[in-house]
VEXTI-669191 format. One record per residue (C-alpha): x, y, z. Coordinates in steps of 0.25 Angstrom, whole numbers, plus 5000, padded with zeros to 4 digits. Example, Ala and Ser with C-alpha at 12.3 -4.5 7.8 and 13.67 -1.06 7.14 Angstrom:
504949825031 505549965029 
END
This chain:
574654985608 574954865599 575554965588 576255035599 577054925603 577054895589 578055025586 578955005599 579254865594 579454895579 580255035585 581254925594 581354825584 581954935574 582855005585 583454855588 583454845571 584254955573 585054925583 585454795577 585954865562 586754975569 587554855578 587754775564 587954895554 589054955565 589554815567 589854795554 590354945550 591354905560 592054805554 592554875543 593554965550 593954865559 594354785548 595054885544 595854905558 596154775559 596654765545 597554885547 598154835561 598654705553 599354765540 599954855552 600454735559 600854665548 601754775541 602654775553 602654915552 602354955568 603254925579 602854845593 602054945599 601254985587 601054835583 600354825598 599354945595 599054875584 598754745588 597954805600 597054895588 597054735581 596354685594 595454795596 595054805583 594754635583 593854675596 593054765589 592854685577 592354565587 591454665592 590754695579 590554565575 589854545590 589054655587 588654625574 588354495578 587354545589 586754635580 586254515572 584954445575 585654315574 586854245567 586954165556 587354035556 588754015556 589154175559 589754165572 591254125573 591254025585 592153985593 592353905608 592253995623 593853945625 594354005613 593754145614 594054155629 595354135625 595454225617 594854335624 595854315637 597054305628 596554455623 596054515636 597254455644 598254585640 596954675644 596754615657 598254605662 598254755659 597354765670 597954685677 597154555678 597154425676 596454355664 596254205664 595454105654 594654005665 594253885658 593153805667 592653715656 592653695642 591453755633 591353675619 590553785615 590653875601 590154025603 590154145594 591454175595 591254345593 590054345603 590654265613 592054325611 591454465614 590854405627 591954365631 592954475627 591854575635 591754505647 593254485649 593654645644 592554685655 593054595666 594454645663 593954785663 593254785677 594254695685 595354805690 596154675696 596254535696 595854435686 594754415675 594254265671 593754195660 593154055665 592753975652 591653855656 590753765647 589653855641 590153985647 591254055653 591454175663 592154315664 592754345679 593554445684 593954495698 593454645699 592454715706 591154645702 589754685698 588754725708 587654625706 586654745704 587454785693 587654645684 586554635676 586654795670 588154765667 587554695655 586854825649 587454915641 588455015644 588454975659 589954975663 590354895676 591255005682 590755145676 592155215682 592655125668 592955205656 593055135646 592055035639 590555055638 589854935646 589554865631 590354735633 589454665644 588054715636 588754655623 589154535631 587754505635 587054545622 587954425616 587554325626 586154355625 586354345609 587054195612 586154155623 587354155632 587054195647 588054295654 588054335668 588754415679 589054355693 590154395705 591254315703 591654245716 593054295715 592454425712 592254505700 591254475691 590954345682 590254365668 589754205665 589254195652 588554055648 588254015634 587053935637 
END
């Protein structure tokens, strides 16, 4: 029985071994050719050579590809079994809250709803900025994604900050498997995979941070992440 367990342990241990080389080795075969797209949309740019529309397919490949690239180093950065010293770029909640509304804001009012930065309080804190940037940009791009009218909201506090919206909800049955992979709020969806939320709870567990759902009392939904 002892040798038995023994196995099935040694047998998980190399599957998550395993598991954890093909994140990093993808993760960082990525970066490569994303460099390389990158590199390419700024010599285009810079040349002068396209005219208003093409500089707008451009710039739109630019941003997609600085997603991607924010994804792989999340990824990699999970796929490690801890960071070194001084390897993560922080930076304060404010600023990256910013900076994700000022970029989803064209997304959402092609939806037709409204989104708004709530500041309640001021957080002093400095955070991983790729980790906590994914969380962000994930909660928001999901909130937008299933809110068909009305607005979506970013509330900032001391040591936390919430994602609202106005759409249909989440029946509370259904809240905790939202959170496991592949699970999509709305299945009638066609795009996307129901990755963001899993990723988003895998970085908090890695930080220690603690993310829940709730109604909001408006209606909706209200994603509450705390960093302590």
């Amino acid at each position: 029985l002892a040798a038995a367990f023994d196995a099935t342990l040694g047998e998980l241990r190399q599957a998550l071994e395993r598991e954890s080389f093909f994140t990093s080795d993808v993760s960082h075969e990525l970066r490569t050719p994303l460099m390389v797209i990158a590199s390419t949309c700024d010599v285009l740019l810079a040349q002068g050579l396209t005219d208003a529309k093409q500089q707008q397919q451009i710039r739109r490949i630019q941003a997609a590809c600085a997603e991607m690239q924010e994804l792989v180093e999340t990824f990699m950065r999970l796929a490690r079994t801890q960071d070194g010293p001084g390897e993560e770029a922080e930076a304060a909640l404010a600023q990256l809250a910013g900076e994700q509304v000022d970029r989803l804001r064209p997304e959402a009012a092609g939806r037709g709803l409204d989104l708004t930065l709530v500041s309640e309080g001021d957080d002093a804190g400095r955070y991983p900025a790729p980790l906590l940037r994914a969380v962000i940009s994930n909660l928001l791009r999901n909130a937008i994604h299933y809110t068909d009218r009305g607005f979506v909201r970013l509330v900032l506090r001391q040591g936390g900050f919430s994602v609202c919206d106005s759409g249909a909800g989440i029946p509370p049955e259904k809240r905790e498997s939202v959170f496991q992979p592949f699970v999509r709020g709305d299945a009638t969806r066609g795009d996307g995979l129901g990755l963001g939320l899993s990723l988003v709870q895998r970085i908090c567990q890695r930080r220690g941070w603690h993310i829940r759902l709730s109604e909001n009392p408006s209606g909706g939904c209200e994603f509450r992440v705390e960093f302590s």
